[in-house]
C-alpha positions as protocol buffer text, in pm:
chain_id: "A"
residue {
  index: 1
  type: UNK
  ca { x: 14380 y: 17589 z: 11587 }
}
residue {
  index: 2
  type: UNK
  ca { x: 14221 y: 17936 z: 11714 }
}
residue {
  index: 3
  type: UNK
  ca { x: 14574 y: 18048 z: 11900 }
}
residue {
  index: 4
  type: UNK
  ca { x: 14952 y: 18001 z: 11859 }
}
residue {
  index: 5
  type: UNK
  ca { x: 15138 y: 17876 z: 12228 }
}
residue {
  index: 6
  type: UNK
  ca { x: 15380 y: 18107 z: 12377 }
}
residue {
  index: 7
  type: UNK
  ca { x: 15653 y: 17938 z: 12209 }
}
residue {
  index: 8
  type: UNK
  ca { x: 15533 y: 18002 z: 11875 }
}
residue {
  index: 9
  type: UNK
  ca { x: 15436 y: 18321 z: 11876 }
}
residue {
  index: 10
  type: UNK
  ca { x: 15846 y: 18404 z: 12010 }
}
residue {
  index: 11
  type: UNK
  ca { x: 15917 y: 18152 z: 11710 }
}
residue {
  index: 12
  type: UNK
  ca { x: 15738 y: 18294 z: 11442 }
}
residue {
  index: 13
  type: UNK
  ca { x: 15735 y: 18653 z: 11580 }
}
residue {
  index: 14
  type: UNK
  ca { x: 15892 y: 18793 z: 11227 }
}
residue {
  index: 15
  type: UNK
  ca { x: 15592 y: 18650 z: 11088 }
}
residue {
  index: 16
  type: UNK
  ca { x: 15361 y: 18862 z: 11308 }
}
residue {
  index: 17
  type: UNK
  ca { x: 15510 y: 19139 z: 11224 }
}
residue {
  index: 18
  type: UNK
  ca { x: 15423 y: 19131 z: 10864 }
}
residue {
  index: 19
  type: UNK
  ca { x: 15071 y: 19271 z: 10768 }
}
residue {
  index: 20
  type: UNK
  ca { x: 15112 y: 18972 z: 10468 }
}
residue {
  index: 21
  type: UNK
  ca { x: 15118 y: 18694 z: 10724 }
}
residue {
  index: 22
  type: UNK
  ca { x: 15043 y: 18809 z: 11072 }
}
residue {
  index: 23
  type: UNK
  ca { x: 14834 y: 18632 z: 11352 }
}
residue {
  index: 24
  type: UNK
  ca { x: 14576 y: 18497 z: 11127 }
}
residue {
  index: 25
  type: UNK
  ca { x: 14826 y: 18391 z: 10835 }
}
residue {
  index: 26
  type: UNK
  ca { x: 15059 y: 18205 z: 11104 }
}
residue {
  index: 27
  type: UNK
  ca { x: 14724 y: 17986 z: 11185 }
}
residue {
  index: 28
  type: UNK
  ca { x: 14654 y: 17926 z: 10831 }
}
residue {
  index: 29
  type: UNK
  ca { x: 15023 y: 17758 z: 10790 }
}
residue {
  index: 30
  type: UNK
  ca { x: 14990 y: 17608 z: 11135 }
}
residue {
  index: 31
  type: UNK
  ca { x: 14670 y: 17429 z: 11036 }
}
residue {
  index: 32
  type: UNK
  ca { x: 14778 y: 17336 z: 10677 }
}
residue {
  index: 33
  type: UNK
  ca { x: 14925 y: 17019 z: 10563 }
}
residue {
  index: 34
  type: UNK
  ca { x: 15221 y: 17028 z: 10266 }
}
residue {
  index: 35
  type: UNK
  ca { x: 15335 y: 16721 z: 10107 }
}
residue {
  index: 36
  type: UNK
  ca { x: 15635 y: 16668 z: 9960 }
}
residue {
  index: 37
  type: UNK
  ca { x: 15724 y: 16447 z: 9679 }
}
residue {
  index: 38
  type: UNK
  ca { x: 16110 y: 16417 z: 9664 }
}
residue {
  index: 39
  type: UNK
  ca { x: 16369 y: 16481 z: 9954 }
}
residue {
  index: 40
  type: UNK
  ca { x: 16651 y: 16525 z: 9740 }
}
residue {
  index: 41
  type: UNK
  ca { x: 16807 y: 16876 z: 9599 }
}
residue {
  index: 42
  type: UNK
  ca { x: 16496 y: 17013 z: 9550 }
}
residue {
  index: 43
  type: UNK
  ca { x: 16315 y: 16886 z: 9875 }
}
residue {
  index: 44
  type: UNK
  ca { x: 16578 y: 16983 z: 10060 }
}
residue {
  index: 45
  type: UNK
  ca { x: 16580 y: 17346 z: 10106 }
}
residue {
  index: 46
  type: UNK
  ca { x: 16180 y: 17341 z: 10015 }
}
residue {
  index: 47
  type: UNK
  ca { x: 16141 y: 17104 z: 10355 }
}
residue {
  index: 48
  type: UNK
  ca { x: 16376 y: 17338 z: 10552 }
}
residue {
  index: 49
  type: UNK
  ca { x: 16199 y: 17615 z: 10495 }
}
residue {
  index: 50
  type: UNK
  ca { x: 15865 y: 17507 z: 10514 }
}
residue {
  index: 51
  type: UNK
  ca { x: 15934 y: 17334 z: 10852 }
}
residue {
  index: 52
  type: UNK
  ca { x: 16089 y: 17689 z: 10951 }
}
residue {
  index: 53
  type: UNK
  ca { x: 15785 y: 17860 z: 10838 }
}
residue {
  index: 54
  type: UNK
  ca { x: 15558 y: 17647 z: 11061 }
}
residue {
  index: 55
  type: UNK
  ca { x: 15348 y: 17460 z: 10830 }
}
residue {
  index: 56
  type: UNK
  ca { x: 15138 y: 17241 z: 11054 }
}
residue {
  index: 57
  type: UNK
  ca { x: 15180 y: 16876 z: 10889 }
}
residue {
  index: 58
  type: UNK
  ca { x: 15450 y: 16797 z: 10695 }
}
residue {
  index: 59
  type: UNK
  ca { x: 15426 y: 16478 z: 10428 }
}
residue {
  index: 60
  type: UNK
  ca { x: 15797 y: 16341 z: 10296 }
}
residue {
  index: 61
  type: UNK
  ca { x: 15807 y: 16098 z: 10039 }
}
residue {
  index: 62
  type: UNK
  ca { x: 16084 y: 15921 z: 9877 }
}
residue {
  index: 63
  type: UNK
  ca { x: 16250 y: 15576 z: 9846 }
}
residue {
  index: 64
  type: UNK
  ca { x: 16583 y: 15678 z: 9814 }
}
residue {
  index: 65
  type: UNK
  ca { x: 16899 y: 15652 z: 10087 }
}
residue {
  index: 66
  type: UNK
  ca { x: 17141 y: 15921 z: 10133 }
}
residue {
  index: 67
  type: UNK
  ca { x: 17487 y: 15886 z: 9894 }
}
residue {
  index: 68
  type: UNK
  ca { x: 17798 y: 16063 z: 9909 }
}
residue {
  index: 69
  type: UNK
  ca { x: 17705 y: 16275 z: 9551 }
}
residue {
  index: 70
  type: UNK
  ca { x: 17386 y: 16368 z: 9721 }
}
residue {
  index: 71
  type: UNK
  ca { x: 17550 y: 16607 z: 9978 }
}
residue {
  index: 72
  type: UNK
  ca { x: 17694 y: 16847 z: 9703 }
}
residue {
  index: 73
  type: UNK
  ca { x: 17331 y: 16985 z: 9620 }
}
residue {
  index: 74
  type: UNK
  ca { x: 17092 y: 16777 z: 9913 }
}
residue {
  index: 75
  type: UNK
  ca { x: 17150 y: 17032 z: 10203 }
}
residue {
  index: 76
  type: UNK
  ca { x: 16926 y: 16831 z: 10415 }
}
residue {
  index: 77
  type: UNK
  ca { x: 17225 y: 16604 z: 10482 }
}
residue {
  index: 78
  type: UNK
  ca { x: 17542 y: 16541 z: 10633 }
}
residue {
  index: 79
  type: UNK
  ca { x: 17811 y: 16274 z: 10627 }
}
residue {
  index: 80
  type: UNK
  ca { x: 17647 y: 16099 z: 10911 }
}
residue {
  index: 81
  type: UNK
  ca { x: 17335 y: 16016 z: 10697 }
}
residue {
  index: 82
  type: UNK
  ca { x: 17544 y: 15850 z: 10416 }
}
residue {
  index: 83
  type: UNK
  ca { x: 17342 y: 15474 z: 10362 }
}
residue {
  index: 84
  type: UNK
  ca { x: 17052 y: 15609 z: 10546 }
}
residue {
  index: 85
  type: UNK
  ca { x: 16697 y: 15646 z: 10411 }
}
residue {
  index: 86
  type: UNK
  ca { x: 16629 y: 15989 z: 10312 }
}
residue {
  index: 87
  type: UNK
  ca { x: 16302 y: 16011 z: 10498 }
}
residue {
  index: 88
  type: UNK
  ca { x: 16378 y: 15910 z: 10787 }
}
residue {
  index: 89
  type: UNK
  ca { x: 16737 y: 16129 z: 10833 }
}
residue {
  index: 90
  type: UNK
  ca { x: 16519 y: 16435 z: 10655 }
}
residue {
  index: 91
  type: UNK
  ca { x: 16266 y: 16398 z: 10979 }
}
residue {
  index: 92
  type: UNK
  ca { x: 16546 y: 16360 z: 11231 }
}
residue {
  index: 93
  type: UNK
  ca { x: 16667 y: 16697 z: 11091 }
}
residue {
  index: 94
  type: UNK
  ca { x: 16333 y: 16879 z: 11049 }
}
residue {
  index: 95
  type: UNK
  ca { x: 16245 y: 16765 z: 11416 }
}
residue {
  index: 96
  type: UNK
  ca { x: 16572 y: 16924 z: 11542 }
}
residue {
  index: 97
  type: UNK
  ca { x: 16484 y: 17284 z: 11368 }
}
residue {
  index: 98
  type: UNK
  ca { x: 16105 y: 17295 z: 11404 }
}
residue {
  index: 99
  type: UNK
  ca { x: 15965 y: 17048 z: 11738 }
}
residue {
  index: 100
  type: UNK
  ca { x: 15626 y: 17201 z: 11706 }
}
residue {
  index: 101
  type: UNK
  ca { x: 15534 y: 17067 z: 11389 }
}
residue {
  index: 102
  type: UNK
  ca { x: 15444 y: 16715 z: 11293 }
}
residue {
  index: 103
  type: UNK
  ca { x: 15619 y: 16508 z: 11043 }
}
residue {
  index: 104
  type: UNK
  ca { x: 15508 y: 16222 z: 10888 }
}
residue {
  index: 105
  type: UNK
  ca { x: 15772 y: 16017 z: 10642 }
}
residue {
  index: 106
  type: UNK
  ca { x: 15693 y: 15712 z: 10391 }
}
residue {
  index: 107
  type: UNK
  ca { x: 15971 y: 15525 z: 10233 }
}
residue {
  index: 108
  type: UNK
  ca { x: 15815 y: 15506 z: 9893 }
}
residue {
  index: 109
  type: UNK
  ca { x: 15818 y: 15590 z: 9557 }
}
residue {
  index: 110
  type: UNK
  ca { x: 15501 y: 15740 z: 9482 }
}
residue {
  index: 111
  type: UNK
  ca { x: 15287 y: 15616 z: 9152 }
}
residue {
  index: 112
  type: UNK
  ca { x: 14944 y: 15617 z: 9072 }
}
residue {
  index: 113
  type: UNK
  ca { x: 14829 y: 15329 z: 9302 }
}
residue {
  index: 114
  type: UNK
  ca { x: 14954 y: 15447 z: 9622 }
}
residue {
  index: 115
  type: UNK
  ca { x: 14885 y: 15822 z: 9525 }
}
residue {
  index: 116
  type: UNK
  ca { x: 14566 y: 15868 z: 9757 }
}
residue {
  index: 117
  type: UNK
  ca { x: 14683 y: 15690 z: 10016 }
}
residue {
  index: 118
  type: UNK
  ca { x: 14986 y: 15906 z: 10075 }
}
residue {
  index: 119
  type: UNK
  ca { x: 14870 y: 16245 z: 9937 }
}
residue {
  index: 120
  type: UNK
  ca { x: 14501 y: 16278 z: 10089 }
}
residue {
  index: 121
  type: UNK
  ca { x: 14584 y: 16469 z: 10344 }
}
residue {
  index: 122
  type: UNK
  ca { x: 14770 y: 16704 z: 10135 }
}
residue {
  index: 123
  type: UNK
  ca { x: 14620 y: 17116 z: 10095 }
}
residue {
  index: 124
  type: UNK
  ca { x: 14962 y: 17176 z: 9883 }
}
residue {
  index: 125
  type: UNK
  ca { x: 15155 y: 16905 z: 9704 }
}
residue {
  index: 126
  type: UNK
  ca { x: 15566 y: 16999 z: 9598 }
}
residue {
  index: 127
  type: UNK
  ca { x: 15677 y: 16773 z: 9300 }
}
residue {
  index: 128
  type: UNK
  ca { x: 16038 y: 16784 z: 9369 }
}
residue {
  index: 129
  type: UNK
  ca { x: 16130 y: 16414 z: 9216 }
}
residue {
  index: 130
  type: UNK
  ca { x: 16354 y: 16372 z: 8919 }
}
residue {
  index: 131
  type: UNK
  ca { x: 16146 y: 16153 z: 8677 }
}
residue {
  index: 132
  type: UNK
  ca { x: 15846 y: 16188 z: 8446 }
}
residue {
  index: 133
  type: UNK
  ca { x: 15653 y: 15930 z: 8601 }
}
residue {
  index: 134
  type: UNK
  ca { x: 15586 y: 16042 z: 8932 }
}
residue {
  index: 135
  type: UNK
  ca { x: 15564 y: 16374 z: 8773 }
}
residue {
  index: 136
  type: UNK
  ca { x: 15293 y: 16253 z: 8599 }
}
residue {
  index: 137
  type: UNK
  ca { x: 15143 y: 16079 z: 8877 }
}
residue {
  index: 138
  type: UNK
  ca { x: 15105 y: 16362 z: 9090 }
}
residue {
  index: 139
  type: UNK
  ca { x: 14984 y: 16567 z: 8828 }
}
residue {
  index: 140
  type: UNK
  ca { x: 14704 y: 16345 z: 8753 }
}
residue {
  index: 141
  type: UNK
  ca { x: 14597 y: 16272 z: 9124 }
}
residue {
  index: 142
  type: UNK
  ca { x: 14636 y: 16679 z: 9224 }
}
residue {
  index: 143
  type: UNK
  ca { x: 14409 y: 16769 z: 8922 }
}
residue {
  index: 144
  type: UNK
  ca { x: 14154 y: 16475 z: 9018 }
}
residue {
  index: 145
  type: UNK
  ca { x: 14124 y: 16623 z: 9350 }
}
residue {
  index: 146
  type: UNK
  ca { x: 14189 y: 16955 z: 9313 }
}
residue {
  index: 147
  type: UNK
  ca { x: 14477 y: 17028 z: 9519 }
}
residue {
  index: 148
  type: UNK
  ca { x: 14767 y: 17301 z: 9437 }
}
residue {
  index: 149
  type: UNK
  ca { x: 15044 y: 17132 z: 9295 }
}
residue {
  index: 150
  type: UNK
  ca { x: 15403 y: 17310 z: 9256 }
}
residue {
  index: 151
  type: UNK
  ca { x: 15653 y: 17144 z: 9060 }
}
residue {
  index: 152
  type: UNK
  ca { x: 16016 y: 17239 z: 8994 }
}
residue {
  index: 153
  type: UNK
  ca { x: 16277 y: 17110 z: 8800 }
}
residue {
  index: 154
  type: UNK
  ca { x: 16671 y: 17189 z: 8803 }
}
residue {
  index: 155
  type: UNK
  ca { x: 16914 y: 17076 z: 8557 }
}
residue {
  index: 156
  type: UNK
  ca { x: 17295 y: 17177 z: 8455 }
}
residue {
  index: 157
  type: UNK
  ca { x: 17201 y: 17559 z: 8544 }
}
residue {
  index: 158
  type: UNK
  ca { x: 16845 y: 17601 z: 8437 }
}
residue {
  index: 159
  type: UNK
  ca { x: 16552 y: 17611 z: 8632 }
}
residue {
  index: 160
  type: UNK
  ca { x: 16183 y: 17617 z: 8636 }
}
residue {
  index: 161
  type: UNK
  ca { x: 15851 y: 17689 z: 8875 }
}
residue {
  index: 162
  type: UNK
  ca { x: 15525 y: 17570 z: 8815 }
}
residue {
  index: 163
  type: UNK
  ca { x: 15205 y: 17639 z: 8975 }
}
residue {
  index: 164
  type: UNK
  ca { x: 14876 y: 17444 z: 8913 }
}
residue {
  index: 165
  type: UNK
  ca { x: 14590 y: 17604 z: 9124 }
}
residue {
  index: 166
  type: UNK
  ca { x: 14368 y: 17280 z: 9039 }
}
residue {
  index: 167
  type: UNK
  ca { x: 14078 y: 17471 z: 9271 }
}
residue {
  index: 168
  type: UNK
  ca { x: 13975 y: 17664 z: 8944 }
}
residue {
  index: 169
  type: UNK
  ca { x: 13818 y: 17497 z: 8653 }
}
residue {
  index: 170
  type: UNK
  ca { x: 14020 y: 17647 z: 8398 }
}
residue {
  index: 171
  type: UNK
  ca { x: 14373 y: 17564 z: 8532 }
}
residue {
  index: 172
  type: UNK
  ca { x: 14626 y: 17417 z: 8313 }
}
residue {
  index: 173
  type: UNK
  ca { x: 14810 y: 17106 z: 8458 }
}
residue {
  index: 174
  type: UNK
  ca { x: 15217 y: 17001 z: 8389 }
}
residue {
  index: 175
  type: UNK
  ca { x: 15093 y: 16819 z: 8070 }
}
residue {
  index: 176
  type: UNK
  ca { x: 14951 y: 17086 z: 7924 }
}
residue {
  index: 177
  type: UNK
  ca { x: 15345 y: 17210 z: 7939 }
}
residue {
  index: 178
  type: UNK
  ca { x: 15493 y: 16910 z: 7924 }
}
residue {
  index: 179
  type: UNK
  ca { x: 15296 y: 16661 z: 7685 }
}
residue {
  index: 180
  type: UNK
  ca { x: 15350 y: 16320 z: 7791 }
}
residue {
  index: 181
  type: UNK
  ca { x: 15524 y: 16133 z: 7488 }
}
residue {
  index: 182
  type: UNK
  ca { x: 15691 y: 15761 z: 7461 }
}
residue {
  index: 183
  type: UNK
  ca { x: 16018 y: 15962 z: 7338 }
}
residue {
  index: 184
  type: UNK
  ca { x: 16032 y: 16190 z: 7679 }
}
residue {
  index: 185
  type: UNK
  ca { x: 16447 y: 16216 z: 7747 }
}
residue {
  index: 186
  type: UNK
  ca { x: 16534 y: 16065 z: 8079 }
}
residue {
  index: 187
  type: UNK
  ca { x: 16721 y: 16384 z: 8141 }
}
residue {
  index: 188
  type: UNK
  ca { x: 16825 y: 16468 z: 8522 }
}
residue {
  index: 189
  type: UNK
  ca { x: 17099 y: 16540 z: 8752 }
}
residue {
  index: 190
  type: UNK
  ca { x: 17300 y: 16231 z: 8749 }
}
residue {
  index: 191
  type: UNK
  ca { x: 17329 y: 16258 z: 8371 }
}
residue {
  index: 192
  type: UNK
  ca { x: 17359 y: 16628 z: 8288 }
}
residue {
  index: 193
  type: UNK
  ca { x: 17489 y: 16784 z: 8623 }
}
residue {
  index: 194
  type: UNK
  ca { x: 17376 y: 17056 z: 8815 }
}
residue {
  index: 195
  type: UNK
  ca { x: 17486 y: 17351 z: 8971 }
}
residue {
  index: 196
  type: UNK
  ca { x: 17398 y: 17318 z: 9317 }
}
residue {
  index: 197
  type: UNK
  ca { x: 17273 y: 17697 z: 9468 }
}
residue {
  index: 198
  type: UNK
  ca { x: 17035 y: 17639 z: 9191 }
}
residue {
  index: 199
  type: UNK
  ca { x: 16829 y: 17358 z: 9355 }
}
residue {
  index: 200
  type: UNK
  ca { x: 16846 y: 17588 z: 9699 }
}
residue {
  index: 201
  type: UNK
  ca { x: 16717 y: 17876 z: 9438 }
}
residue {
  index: 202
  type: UNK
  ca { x: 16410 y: 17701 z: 9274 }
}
residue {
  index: 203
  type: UNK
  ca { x: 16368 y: 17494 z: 9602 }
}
residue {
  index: 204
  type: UNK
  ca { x: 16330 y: 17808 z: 9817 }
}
residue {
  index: 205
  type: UNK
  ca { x: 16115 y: 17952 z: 9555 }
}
residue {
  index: 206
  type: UNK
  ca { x: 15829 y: 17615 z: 9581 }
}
residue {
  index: 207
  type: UNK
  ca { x: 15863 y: 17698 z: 9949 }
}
residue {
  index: 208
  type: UNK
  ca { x: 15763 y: 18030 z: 9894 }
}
residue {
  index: 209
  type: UNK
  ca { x: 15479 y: 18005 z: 9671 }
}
residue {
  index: 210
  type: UNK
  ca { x: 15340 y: 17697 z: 9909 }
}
residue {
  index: 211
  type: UNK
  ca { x: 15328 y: 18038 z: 10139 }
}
residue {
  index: 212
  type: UNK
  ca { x: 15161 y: 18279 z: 9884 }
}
residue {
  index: 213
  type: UNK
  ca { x: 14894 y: 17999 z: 9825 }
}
residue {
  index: 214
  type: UNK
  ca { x: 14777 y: 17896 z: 10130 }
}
residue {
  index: 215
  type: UNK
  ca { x: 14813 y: 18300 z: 10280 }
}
residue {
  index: 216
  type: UNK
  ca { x: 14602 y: 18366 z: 10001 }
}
residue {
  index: 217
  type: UNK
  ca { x: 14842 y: 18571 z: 9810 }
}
residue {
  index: 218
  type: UNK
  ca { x: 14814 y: 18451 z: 9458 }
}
residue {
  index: 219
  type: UNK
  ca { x: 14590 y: 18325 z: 9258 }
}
residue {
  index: 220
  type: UNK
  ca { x: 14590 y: 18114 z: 8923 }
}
residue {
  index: 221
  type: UNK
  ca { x: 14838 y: 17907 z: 8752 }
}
residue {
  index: 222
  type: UNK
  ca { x: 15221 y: 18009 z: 8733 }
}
residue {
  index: 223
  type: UNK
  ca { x: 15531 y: 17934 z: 8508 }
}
residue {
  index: 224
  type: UNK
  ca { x: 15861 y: 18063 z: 8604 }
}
residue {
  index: 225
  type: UNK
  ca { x: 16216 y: 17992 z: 8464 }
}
residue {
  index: 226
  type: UNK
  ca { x: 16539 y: 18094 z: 8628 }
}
residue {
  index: 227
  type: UNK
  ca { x: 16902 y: 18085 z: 8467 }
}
residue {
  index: 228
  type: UNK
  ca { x: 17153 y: 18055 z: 8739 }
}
residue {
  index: 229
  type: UNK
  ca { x: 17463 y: 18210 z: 8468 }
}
residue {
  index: 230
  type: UNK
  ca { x: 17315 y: 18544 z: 8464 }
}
residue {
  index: 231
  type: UNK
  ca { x: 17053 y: 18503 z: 8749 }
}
residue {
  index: 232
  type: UNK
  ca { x: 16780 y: 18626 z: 8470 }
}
residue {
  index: 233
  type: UNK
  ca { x: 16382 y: 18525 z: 8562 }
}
residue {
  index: 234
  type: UNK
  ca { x: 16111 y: 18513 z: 8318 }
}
residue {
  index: 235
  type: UNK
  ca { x: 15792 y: 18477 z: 8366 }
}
residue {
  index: 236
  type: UNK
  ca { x: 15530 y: 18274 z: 8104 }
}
residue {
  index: 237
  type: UNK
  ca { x: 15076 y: 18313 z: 8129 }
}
residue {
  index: 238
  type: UNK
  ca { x: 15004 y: 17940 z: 8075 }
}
residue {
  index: 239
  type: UNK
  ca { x: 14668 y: 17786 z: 7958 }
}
residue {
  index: 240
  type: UNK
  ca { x: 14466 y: 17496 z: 7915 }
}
residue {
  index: 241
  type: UNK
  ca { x: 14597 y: 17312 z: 7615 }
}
residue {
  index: 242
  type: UNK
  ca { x: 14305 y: 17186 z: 7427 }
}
residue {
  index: 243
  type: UNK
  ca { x: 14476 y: 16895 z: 7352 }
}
residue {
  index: 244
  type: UNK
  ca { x: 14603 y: 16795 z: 7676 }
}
residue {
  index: 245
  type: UNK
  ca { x: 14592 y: 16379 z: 7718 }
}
residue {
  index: 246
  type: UNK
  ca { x: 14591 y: 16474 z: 8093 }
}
residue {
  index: 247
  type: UNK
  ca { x: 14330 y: 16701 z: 8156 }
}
residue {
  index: 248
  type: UNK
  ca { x: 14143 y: 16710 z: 7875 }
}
residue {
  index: 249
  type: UNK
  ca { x: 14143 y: 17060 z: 7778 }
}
C-alpha cells in the first residue's frame, strides 16, 4: 500500500498534517492489522477510534450479545442492538464510520486452542475482555509470537494500561504483573461497578498507544494507572520477573 486514494487522504488529512504521523505514518496504519479481544466497555471506544484512525484490518472478537446494562459504559451500541451479537452490531457500526477499512468479526470466546487461528494476522493485539483466562491466553500466545499486546482493565473508578512490546527479548509479559494464582478474585464490572467515562478513558488510551507502536513512537514495555476521582496518572518501569510461570523470566 505505496499511496492513500483521494478519499483518504481528505479523510485522514489531520493526520497529514502532523510531522508524528504524516504520509508515511497514515500507510503504516493503513497496512497494519489490530485485533481486538473484547467489544465491550473497553473495546468500544478502542474500536471507534482505531477504525477512525484508519487502521487497515480490523480483528473483533467476542461471544457476547448486546444487553440493556451494556449501553451505560459500551458506546458502541444503541437500543436497536439489544439481543444482538456484539460482533456483528460492532461491524455494522464501524462500517458506517470508516467504509475504507476492512473488518473481520468472530463470535467467539478466545482461549488457548483457537488463539492462532484468530490472532495470526494480528501486528497489535488489545486485551479488552473482563476475565483472567483469556487474559492469560492472549498473553501467552502474544509472547510466543512476539506480537505487542496492550491490555487494560477498568473497575469501580480505577484504571490501568499495559504495554508488552514482546519484539524485545527482555520484555515483561501481564504475569510478570499479575501472577497467575488458583485464588485470582473474579473481580469485574458486573460485580464491583464501574464508572463509565472511565472505560472511554483507558479505552481511548489502548487506542492510542496501538498508534505510538506501530508509528514507531515508543518503545519498550509500559504500565499506567489512572484514577477517574481525581483524574491522577502514574506511571510504573516494569521488568521481567524472574519468577514468572509465564515467561520464564
Amino acid at each position: 500500500m505505496d499511496k492513500l486514494s483521494d478519499k483518504e487522504t481528505l479523510r485522514y488529512s489531520r493526520h497529514l498534517l502532523l510531522k508524528e504521523v504524516g504520509l508515511e505514518g497514515q500507510l503504516a496504519l493503513k497496512s497494519a492489522t489490530v485485533a481486538v479481544v473484547g467489544a465491550g466497555g473497553l473495546g468500544s471506544p478502542a474500536l471507534l477510534y482505531l477504525a477512525a484512525a484508519g487502521i487497515g484490518s480490523l480483528i473483533l472478537i467476542d461471544d457476547d450479545a448486546v444487553e440493556l446494562s451494556n449501553l451505560q459504559r459500551q458506546v458502541l451500541y444503541k437500543v436497536n442492538h439489544l439481543g444482538q451479537s456484539k460482533v456483528a452490531a460492532a461491524g455494522k457500526v464501524l462500517a458506517s464510520l470508516n467504509n475504507q477499512i476492512h473488518i473481520v468479526t468472530h463470535s467467539k470466546k478466545l482461549d488457548d486452542e483457537n488463539c492462532a487461528e484468530l490472532l495470526s494476522n494480528a501486528d497489535v493485539v488489545l486485551d479488552c475482555s473482563d476475565n483472567f483466562t483469556t487474559r492469560y491466553a492472549v498473553n501467552r500466545y502474544c509472547l510466543a509470537n512476539k506480537t505487542r499486546l496492550i491490555a487494560g482493565a477498568a473497575i469501580a473508578t480505577s484504571g490501568q494500561l499495559m504495554g508488552f512490546d514482546f519484539t524485545q527479548t527482555q520484555s515483561p509479559c501481564y504475569g510478570c504483573i499479575f501472577p497467575k494464582t488458583s485464588e485470582a478474585p473474579a473481580i469485574n464490572c458486573s460485580n464491583a461497578g464501574v464508572i463509565s467515562p472511565l472505560l472511554g478513558i483507558v479505552g481511548s488510551m489502548q487506542a492510542q498507544l496501538t498508534l505510538n507502536f506501530l508509528l514507531g513512537h515508543v518503545e519498550g514495555s509500559a504500565f499506567i494507572t489512572f484514577d477517574a476521582l481525581s483524574l491522577k496518572q502514574q506511571h510504573f518501569k516494569v521488568v521481567k520477573d524472574l519468577n514468572c510461570k509465564e515467561c520464564g523470566g
